[in-house]
C-alpha positions in Angstrom: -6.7 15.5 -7.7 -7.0 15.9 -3.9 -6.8 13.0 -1.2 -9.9 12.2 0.9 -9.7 10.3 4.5 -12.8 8.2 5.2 -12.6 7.7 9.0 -14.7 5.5 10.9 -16.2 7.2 14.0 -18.0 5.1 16.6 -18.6 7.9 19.3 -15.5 6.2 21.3 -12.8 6.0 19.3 -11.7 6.8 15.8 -10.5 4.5 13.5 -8.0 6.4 11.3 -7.7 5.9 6.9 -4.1 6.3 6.8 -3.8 5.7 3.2 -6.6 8.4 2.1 -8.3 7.9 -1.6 -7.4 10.0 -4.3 -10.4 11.6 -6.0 -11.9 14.3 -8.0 -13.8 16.1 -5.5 -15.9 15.8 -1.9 -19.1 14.5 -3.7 -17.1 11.6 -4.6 -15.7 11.0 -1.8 -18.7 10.9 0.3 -19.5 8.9 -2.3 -16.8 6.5 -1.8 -18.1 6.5 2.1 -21.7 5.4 1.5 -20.5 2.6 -0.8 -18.3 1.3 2.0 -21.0 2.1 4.3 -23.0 -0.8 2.4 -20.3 -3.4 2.7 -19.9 -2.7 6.2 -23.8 -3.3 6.7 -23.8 -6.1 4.4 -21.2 -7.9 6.5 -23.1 -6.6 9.7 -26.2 -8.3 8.5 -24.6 -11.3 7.4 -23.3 -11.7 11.4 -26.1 -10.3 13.2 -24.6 -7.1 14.1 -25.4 -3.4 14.1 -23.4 -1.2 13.3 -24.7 1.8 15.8 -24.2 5.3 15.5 -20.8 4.6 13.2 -20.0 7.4 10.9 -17.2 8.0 8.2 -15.4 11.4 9.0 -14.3 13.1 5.8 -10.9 14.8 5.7 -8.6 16.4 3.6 -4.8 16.0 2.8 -4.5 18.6 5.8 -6.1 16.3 8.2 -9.7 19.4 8.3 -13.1 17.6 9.1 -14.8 18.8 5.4 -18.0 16.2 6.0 -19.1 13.1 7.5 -21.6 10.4 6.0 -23.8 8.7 9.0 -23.8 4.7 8.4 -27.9 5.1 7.9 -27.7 7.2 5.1 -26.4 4.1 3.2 -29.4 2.4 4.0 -32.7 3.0 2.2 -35.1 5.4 3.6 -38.1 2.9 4.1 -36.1 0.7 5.7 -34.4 3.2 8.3 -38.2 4.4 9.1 -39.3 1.0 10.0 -36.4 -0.1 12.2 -36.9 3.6 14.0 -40.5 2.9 14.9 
C-alpha cells in the first residue's frame, strides 16, 4: 500500500507530516485529511479560533503534490454558506 503526507498549509508556511499514513489509495487519504480537518475545527471552536484559509497538502512517498483538501470542505455546506454571507 502507498504512503500519503497530509501537510498543513496556512498560505505562510508549511507544516510538514514527516511520518506519512499508509493507505489503500488517494480517496482515503483525503479521507484521512477531512477527518483531521474536523478535529482541528472542533478544537478551533472549542478556543474561539479560526482556522483561515488552512489546507492539507496531499503527497506521495516521492514528496509530488497529488491533492489538497481545503479546511471548509470538512465543514457542512449550510453552515460554510451562512458564515460566507
Amino acid at each position: 500500500m502507498p504512503r500519503f503526507f497530509l501537510h498543513i498549509d496556512n498560505g505562510f508556511q508549511c507544516i510538514e507530516d514527516e511520518e506519512g499514513s499508509v493507505l489503500p489509495d488517494l480517496a482515503a487519504a483525503r479521507n484521512e485529511a477531512l477527518t483531521s480537518a474536523r478535529q482541528l475545527w472542533a478544537a478551533a471552536i472549542l478556543q474561539q479560533r479560526d482556522l483561515g484559509r488552512r489546507r492539507f497538502v496531499i503527497s506521495d512517498a516521492d514528496g509530488v503534490e497529488i491533492d489538497s483538501v481545503e479546511m471548509d470542505e470538512a465543514l457542512p455546506s449550510n453552515l460554510v454558506e451562512r458564515l460566507r454571507s
